[in-house]
N, C-alpha and C positions, 0 to 999 in steps of 0.2 A: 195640190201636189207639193207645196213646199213645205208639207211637213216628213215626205215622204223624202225628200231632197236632202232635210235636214239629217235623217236618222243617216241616208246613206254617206253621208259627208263623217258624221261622225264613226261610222264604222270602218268608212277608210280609212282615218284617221288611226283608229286602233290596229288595221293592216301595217299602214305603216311606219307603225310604231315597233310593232314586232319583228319589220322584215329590218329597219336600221339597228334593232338589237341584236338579230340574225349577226349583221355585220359586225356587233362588237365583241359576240360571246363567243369564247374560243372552246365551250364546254358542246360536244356532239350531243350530249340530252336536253340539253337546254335548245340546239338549234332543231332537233327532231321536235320538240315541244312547242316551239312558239311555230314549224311550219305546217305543225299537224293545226292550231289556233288559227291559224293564217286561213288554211283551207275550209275551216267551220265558219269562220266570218265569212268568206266569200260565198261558203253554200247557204247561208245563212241569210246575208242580202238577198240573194237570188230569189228564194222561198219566198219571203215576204212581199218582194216586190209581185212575185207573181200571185200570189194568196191578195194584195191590197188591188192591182191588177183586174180581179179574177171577178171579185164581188161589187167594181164597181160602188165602193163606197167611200164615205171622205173618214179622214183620219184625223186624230188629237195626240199632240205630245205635251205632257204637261211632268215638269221633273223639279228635282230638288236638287241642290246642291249644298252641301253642308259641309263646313271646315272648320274644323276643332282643333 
């Protein structure tokens, strides 16, 4: 489960990323925008966690990072 651990750490991460830019952006479509994102990452965790949950099988994260 700690790669399950992992994805979900970094999705909150991306939560709240959006909700502290909530706080800075003073534009209403930009904060309709990042709270409608906010609500897709959290249904989003939920899904997978139940979908990895569900079947009972182990999981692989394997990523790239690339900075140019």
């Amino acid at each position: 489960m700690d790669a399950m651990e992992l994805i979900a750490q970094m999705m909150l991460i991306k939560i709240k990323y959006h909700e502290n830019k909530i706080n800075n952006d003073s534009s209403e479509e930009d904060i309709k925008r990042r709270e409608a994102k906010i609500k897709q990452l959290q249904n989003d965790l939920y899904e997978l966690r139940k979908m990895i949950l569900s079947k009972n099988t182990t999981i692989k994260v394997e990523s790239i990072i690339k900075i140019e």
